[in-house]
N, C-alpha and C positions, 0 to 999 in steps of 0.2 A: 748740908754743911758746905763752907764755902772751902778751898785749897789753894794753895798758892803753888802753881804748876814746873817743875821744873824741867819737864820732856818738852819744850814750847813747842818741837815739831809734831806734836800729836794737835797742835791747831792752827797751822800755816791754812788748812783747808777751809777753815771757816773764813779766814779773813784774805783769802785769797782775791786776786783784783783790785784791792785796797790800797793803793798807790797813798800811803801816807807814812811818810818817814816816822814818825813817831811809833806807831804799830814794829815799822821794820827793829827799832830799838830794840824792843822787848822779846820780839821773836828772835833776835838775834844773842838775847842777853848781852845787851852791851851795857843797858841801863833799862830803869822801871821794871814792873813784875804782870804777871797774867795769873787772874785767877777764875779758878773755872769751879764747879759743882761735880764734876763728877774727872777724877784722877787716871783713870785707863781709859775712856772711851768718852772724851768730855766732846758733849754739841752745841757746847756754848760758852761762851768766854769774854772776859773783862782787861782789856790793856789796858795799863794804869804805868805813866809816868808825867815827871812835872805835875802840873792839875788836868791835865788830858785823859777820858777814860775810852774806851773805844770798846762798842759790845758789839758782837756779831754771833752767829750761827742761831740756834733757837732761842725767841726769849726766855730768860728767865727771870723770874721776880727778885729771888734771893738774891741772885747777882747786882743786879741792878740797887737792892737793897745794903749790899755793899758799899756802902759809901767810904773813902777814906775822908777822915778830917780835916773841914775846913773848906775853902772854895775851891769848884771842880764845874768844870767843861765836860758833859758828857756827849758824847757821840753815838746817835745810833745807827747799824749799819744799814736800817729801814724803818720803814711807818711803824712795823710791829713792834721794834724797839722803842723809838718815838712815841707808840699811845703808852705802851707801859713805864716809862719814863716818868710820862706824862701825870701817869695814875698814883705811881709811892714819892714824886716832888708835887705835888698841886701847886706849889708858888715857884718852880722853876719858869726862868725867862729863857722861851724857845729865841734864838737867834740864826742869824746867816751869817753863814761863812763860807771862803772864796779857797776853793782848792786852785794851786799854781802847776801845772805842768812841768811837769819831771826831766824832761829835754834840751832846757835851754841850750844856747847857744850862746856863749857871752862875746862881746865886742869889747877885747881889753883894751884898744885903745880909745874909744869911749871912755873905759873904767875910769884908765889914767888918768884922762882930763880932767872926768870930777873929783877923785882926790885931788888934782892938779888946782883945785877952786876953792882949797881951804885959806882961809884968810889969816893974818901971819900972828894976831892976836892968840890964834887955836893952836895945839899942839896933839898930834896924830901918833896916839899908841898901841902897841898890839896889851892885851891885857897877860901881864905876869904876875907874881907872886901879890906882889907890891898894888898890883892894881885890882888882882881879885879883895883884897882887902878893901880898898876903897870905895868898890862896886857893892858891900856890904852896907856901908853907910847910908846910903839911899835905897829908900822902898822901891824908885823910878827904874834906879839901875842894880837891881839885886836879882833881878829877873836873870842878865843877863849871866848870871853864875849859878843860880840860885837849885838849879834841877838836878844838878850833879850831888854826887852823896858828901863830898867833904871837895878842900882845895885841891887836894893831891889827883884824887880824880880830875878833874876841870883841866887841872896843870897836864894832863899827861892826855886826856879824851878831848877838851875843848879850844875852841879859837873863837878870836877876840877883838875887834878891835875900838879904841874908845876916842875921845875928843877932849882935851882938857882946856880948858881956859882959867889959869888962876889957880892951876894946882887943883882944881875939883871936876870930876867926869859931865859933863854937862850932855853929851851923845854916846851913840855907842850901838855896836851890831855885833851881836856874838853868837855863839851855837846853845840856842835854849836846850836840845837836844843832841846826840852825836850818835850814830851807828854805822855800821863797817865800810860804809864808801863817802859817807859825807855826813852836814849837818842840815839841823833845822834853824832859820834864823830866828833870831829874837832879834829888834829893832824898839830902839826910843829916844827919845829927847827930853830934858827939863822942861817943865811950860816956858821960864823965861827966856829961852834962846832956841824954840819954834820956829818953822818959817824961816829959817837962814839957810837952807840946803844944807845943815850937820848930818840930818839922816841919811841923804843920798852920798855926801861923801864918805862916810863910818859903812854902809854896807860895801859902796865899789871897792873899799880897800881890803871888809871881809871877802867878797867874792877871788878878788885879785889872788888872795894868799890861798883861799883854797882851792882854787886851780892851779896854783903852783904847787902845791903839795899833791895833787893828785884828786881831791876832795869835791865830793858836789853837793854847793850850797843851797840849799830847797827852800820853796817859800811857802807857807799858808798866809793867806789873809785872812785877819781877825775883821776888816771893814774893809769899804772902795775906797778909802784913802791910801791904805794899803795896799793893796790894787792899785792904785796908780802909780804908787811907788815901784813896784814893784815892775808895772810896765813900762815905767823909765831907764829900769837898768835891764831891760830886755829880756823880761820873762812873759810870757803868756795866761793869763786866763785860761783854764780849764770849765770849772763847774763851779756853780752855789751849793751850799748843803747846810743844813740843818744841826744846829747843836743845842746844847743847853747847858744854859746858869746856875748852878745849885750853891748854894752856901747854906744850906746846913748844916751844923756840926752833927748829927743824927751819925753814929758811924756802929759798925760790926766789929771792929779789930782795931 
C-alpha cells in the first residue's frame, strides 16, 4: 500500500545529493507531497509536486504505479528507476533534461539593461491579485501560477513577473515552484510575440526581485533553447538527465 508520508525527514537520505529545488519543496513541506510504501522505515519514495515526480532510494513498482492524474514528468534517480519506469508506462516518451547549477552569480547590471530593452508598446508587471487571475485565462500562461494549491497561496509563497501588451499577458517568468530559500522558474511567451527578447526581459526582472528579497532563483531546462536562455542571464550548465512523459490518466488515488 501506497502513504502519503508526513515525517519527510525519514527520507532526506534517499534523495540526498539531489540538487533539485523541486524535491527540496517537498522535503521541506512548503508544497507537493512524498509518498512512499512503507511509513517507519520507508527505502523508497515518490516526490510529487506541479507534474514533477521524483523516485529515488530502492525501486519500487507500486510506487512508480502511483501515477497522480493526468500528464507527469517522471524522474528517476537511476537506470533502475528508468528500466521500471520503463516497464508499468511502455508508451512513456524518455527525454533530456538539462539540470542548471545552483550557484549562480548574477550580473544585476546586466539584468537591468535587459529589462532596460523593453519596448514602450510592453507594459512590465510583478503578478498580483488581478494578474494571477488573468494568468488563468491562458493554457500558455497558467503554468506560471498554476502549481500552488489556490491564489492565496501563490500570493503569499510566489513571485512573478509578466509582460502585457494590450491589457493581455503575452510573456511572463514566475516561480512554478517555491521552497525556503528560493524558487523554481517557469518561463514563456505566446507563439505570436516569440523571438522579441520578452523572455529574457520577464526573467532579468524575476531574478532582479529575488535577489532583492533574499531569494535564489533556480533554473531547470526542459530543452537547449532553454539552456541558452538561461546561459544569457548567467547561469551555468551543470548535467543532462533523463526523464519521462506519461500522460496516462491510469491513477491509484
Amino acid at each position: 500500500m501506497v502513504y502519503e508520508l508526513q515525517d519527510t525527514a525519514k527520507v532526506e537520505a534517499l534523495f540526498a545529493g539531489w540538487q533539485e529545488t523541486l524535491i527540496y519543496s517537498c522535503l521541506q513541506k512548503v508544497m507537493g507531497r512524498i509518498w512512499v510504501t512503507d511509513r517507519e522505515n520507508p527505502r523508497s519514495a515518490f516526490a510529487f509536486v506541479g507534474c514533477f515526480g521524483f523516485f529515488a532510494g530502492l525501486p519500487d513498482r507500486e510506487l512508480v504505479q502511483h501515477k497522480p492524474r493526468g500528464f507527469v514528468i517522471m524522474v528517476p534517480q537511476n537506470e533502475a528507476w528508468a528500466a521500471l519506469i520503463e516497464s508499468c508506462y511502455p508508451s512513456a516518451k524518455r527525454i533530456t533534461r538539462y539540470a542548471i547549477k545552483k550557484d549562480t552569480r548574477f550580473d544585476t547590471e546586466m539584468l537591468r539593461q535587459e529589462v532596460g530593452k523593453l519596448p514602450p508598446e510592453y507594459r512590465l508587471e510583478p503578478i498580483d491579485g488581478a494578474i494571477y487571475d488573468l494568468c488563468l485565462q491562458n493554457p500558455v500562461t497558467a503554468d506560471f501560477v498554476s502549481a500552488f494549491e489556490n491564489k492565496e497561496r501563490y500570493l503569499t509563497l510566489g513571485r512573478g513577473m509578466v509582460i502585457l501588451k494590450e491589457g493581455k499577458i503575452v510573456a511572463g517568468a514566475s516561480s512554478y515552484t517555491r521552497y525556503d530559500r528560493g524558487i523554481e522558474i517557469e518561463v514563456d511567451t505566446v507563439e505570436t510575440e516569440r523571438r522579441k527578447h520578452l523572455a529574457t526581459i520577464a526573467c532579468a526582472a524575476l531574478i532582479l526581485r529575488c535577489l532583492d528579497e533574499g531569494l535564489y532563483p533556480s533554473w531547470d531546462a526542459h530543452n537547449l533553447y532553454s539552456v541558452h536562455l538561461a546561459e544569457k542571464l548567467g547561469y551555468t550548465l551543470d548535467h543532462a538527465y533523463p526523464a519521462y512523459e506519461v500522460v496516462s490518466e491510469e491513477r491509484t488515488h
